[in-house]
Kinemage of the C-alpha trace (Angstrom):
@kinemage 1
@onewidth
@group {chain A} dominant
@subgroup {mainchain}
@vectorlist {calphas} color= white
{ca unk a 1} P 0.000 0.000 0.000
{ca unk a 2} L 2.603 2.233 0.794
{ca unk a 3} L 4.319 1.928 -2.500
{ca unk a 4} L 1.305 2.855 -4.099
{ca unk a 5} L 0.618 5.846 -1.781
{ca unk a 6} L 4.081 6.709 -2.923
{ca unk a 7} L 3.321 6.109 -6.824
{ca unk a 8} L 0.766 8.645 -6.409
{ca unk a 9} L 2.636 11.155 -4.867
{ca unk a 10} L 5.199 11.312 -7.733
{ca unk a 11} L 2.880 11.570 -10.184
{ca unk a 12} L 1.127 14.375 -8.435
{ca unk a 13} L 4.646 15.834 -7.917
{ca unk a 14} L 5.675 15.532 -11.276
{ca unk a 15} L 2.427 16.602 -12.804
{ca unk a 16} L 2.642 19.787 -10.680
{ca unk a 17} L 6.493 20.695 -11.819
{ca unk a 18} L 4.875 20.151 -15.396
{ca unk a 19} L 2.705 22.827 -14.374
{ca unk a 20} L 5.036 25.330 -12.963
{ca unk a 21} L 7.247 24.896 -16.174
{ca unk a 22} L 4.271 25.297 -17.973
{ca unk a 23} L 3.586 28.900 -16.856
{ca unk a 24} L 7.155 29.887 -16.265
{ca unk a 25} L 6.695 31.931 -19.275
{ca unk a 26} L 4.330 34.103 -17.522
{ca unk a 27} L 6.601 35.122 -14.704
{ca unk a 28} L 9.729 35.205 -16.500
{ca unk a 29} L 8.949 35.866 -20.451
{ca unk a 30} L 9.664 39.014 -22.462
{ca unk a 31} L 6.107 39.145 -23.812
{ca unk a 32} L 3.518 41.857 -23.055
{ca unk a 33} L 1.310 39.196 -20.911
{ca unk a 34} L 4.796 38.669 -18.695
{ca unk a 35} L 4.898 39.826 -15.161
{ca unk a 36} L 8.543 40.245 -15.579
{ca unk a 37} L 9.490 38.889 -12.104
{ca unk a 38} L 12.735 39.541 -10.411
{ca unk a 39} L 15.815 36.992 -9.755
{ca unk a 40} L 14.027 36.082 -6.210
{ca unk a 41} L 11.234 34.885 -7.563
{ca unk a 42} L 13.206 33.125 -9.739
{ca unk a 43} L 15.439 31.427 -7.324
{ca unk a 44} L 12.161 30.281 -5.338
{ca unk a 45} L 10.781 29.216 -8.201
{ca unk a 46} L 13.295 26.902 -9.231
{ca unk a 47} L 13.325 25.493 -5.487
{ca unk a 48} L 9.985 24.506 -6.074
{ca unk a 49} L 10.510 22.850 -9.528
{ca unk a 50} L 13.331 21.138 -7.811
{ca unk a 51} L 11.119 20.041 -4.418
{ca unk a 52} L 8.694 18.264 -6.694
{ca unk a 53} L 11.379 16.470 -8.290
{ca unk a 54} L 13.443 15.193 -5.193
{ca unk a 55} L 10.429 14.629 -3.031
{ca unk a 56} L 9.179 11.302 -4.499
{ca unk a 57} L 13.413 10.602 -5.309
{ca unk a 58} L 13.307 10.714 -0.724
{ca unk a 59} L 10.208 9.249 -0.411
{ca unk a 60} L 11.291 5.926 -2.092
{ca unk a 61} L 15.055 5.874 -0.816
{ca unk a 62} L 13.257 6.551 3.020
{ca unk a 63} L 10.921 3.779 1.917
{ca unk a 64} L 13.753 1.660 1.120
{ca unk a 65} L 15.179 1.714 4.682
{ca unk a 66} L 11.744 1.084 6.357
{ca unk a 67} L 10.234 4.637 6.877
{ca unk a 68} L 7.123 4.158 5.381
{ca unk a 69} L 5.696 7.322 7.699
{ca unk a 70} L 8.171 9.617 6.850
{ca unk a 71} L 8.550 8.874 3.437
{ca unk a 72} L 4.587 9.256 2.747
{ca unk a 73} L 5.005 12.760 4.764
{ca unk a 74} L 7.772 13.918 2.260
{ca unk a 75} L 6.520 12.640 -1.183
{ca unk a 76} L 3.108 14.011 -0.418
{ca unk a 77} L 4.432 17.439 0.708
{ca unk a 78} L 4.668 19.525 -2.458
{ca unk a 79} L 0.871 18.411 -3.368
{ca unk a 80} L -0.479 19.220 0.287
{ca unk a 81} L 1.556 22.389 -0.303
{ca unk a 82} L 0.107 23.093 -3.635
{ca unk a 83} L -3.188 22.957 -2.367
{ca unk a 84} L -2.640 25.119 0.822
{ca unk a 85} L -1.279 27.587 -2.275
{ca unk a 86} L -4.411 27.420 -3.754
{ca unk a 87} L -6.705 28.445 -0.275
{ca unk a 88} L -4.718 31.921 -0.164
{ca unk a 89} L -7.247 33.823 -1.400
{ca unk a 90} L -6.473 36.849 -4.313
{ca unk a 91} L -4.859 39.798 -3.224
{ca unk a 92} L -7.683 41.766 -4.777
């Protein structure tokens, strides 16, 4: 069960750093739609791209030593984190 739990997770992960590569274009482009963010936001943004992509890599190798717990709580943290993203409501 656990391995499936996990199976999940990465493709949740994975289908979320899609997402954010996706859009990068409107954050970072040259195009009149672009927000034209600065090199912070970049920065974070690439941590994020790169949390989706290691947290299913520790979620199997915790797995692999016997920490089922923890390595559900990591591979399932970007997606419970994408979702708390979504309940901030609109700064307008």
């Amino acid at each position: 069960m656990t391995k499936v739990s996990l199976a999940l997770a990465t493709l949740i992960d994975l289908a979320i750093a899609a997402l954010l590569v996706a859009v990068s274009g409107f954050l970072f482009g040259s195009g009149p739609e672009s927000m034209a963010a600065g090199a912070a936001v970049e920065v974070v943004y690439a941590a994020g791209i790169i949390a989706c992509v290691a947290a299913p890599i520790a979620g199997f190798a915790l797995n692999s030593i016997g920490r089922t717990l923890p390595a559900q709580f990591v591979a399932w943290l970007p997606g419970v984190g994408a979702v708390a993203a979504l309940l901030v409501p609109a700064p307008y």
